[in-house]
C-alpha positions as a printed NumPy array, in Angstrom:
array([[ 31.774,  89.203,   3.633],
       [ 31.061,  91.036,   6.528],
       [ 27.128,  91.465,   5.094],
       [ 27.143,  87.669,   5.259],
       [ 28.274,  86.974,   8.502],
       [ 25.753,  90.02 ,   9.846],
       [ 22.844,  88.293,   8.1  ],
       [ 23.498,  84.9  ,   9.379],
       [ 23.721,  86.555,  13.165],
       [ 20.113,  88.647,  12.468],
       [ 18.88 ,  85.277,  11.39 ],
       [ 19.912,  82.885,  14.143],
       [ 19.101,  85.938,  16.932],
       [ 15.443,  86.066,  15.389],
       [ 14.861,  82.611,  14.957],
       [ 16.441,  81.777,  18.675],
       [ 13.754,  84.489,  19.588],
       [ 10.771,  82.565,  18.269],
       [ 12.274,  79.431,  20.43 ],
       [ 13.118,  77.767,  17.507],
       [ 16.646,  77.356,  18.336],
       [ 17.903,  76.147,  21.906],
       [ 21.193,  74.84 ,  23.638],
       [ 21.789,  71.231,  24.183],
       [ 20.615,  69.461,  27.176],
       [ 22.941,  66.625,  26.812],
       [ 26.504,  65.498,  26.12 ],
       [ 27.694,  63.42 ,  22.903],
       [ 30.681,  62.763,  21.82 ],
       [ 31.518,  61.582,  17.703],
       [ 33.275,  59.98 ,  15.318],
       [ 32.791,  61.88 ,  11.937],
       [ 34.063,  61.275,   8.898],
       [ 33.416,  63.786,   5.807],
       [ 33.544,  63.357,   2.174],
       [ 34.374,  66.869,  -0.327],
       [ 31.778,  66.056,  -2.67 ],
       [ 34.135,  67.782,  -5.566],
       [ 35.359,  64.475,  -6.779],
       [ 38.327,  64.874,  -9.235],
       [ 40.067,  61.909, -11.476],
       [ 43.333,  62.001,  -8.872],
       [ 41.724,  61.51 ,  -5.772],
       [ 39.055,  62.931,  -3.197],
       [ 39.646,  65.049,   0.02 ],
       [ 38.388,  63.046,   3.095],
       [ 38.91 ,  63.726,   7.121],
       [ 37.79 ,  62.147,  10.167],
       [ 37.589,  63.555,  13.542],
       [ 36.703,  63.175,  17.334],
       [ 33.928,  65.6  ,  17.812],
       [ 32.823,  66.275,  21.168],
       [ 29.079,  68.164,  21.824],
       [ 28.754,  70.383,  25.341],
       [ 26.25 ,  71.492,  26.5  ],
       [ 27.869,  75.252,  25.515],
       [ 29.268,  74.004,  22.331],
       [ 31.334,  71.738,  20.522],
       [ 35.133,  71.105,  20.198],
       [ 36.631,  68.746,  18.111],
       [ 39.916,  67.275,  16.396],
       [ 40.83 ,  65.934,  12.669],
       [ 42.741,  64.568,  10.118],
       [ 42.073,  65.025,   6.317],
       [ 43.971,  64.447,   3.185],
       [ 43.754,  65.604,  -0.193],
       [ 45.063,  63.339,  -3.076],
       [ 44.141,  65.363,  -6.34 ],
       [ 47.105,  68.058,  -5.941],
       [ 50.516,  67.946,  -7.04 ],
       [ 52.156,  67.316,  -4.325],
       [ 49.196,  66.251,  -2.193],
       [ 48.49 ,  67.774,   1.616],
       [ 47.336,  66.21 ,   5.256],
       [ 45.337,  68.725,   7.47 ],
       [ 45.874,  68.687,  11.189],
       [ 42.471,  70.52 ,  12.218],
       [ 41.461,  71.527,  15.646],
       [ 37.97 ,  73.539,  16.16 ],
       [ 35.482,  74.788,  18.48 ],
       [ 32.634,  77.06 ,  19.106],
       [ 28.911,  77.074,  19.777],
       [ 26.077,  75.055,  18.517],
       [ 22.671,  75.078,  18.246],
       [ 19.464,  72.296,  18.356],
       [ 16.554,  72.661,  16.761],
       [ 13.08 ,  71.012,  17.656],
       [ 12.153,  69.564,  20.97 ],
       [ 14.181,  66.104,  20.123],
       [ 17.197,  68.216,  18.984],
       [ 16.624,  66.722,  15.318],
       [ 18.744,  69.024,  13.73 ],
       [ 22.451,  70.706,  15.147],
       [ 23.528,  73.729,  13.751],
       [ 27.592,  74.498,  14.323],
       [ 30.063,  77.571,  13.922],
       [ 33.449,  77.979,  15.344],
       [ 36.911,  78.77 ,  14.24 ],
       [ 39.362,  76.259,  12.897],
       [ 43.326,  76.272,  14.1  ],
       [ 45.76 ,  73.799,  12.728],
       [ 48.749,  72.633,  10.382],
       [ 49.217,  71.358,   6.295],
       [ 51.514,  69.276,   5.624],
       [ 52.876,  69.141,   2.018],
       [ 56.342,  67.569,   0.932],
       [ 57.452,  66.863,   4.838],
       [ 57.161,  70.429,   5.543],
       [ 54.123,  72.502,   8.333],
       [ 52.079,  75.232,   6.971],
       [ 50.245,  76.667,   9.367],
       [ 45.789,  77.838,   8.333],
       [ 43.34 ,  79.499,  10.572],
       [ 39.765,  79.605,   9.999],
       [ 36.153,  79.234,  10.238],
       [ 33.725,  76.782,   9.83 ],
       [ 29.409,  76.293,   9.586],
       [ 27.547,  73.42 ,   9.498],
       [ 24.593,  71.645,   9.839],
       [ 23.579,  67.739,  10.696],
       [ 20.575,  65.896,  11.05 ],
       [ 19.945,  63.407,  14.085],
       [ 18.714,  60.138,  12.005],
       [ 18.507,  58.349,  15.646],
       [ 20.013,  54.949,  16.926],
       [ 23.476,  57.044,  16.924],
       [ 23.453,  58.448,  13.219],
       [ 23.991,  61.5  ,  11.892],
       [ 24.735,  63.354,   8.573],
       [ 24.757,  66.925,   6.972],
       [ 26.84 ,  69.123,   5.314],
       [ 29.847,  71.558,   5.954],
       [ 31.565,  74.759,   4.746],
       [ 34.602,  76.149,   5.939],
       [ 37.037,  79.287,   4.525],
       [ 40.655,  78.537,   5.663],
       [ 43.763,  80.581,   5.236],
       [ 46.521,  78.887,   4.072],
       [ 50.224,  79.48 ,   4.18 ],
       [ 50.712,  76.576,   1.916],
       [ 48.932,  78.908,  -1.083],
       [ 51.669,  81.65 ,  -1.569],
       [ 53.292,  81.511,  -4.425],
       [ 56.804,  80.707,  -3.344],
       [ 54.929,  77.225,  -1.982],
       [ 52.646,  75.397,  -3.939],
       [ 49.981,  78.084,  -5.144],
       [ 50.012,  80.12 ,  -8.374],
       [ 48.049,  83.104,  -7.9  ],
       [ 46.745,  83.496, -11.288],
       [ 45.717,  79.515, -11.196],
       [ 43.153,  80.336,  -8.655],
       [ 39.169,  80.308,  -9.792],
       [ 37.234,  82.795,  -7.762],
       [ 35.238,  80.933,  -4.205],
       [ 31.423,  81.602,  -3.823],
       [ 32.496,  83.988,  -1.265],
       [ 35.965,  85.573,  -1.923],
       [ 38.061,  85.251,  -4.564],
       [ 41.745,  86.138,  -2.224],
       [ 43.816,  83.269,  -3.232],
       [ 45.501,  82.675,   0.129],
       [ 41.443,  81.772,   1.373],
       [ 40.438,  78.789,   0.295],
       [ 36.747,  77.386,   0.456],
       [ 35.686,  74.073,   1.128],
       [ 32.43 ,  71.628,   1.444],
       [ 31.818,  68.48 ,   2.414],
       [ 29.247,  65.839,   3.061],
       [ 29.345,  64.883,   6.834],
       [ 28.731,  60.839,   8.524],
       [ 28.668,  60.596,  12.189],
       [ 27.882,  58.078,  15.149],
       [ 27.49 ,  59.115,  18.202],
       [ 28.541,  56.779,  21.455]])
């Protein structure tokens, strides 16, 4: 894990060094919405948020719901951190930042902290799209909630089965 998140920093520092990469020059602020493009026969996980681009970074806050589990869940997602253009139109946005917020299952809060990356493509007139991977750790997942630790198939990057990985494809329009 920590190899990972060392290689991604080498590559962003050497590409930012070539002037590849660069810091917005304007403000934007976003309505997303985001599809988990692992569709099952009960239902698929969606969200929408409020995203709001700095010139620093990004911050932004969500809802998202996830039909296919028994009982079913609502995220409550707040998250923030720095971003990146690419290209002298800013084309192409490239996010990280950590994620803070609350699950909701059966009436009751669980709280999850973690981190997100993500990319998305300026298709212009307001448009946008990409994709999105975040690791979150969940409270909800113990055992004595709703998780069964030998139910849990291993993620592309850890197999702990409190951390659970998620994709999704991302629609925005910026105003």
């Amino acid at each position: 894990m920590r190899n990972l998140f060392l290689s991604i920093a080498l590559l962003i520092c050497s590409i930012s060094s070539a002037q590849f990469l660069q810091v917005n020059d304007k403000e934007d602020a976003q309505i997303i919405a985001w599809l988990d493009p692992t569709f099952t026969d009960a239902g698929i996980h969606i969200g929408v948020e409020v995203n709001k681009q700095l010139l620093w970074g990004w911050v932004s806050l969500g809802v998202s719901h996830y039909e296919a589990l028994n009982p079913s869940y609502t995220d409550l997602i707040g998250s923030g951190g720095f971003n990146f253009t690419m290209f002298e139109k800013q084309t192409i946005r490239i996010y990280t930042g950590p994620r803070i917020g609350v699950s909701y299952r059966d009436g009751n809060p669980y709280p999850l902290v973690g981190g997100v990356l993500g990319f998305e493509v300026d298709f212009g007139n307001g448009f946008t799209g990409g994709l999105r991977g975040w690791i979150d750790w969940r409270e909800d997942q113990k055992d004595e909630f709703f998780g069964d630790e030998d139910a849990y198939k291993p993620g592309l990057i850890t197999d702990h089965p409190l951390l659970q990985e998620n994709g999704a494809i991302v629609f925005g329009f910026k105003f």
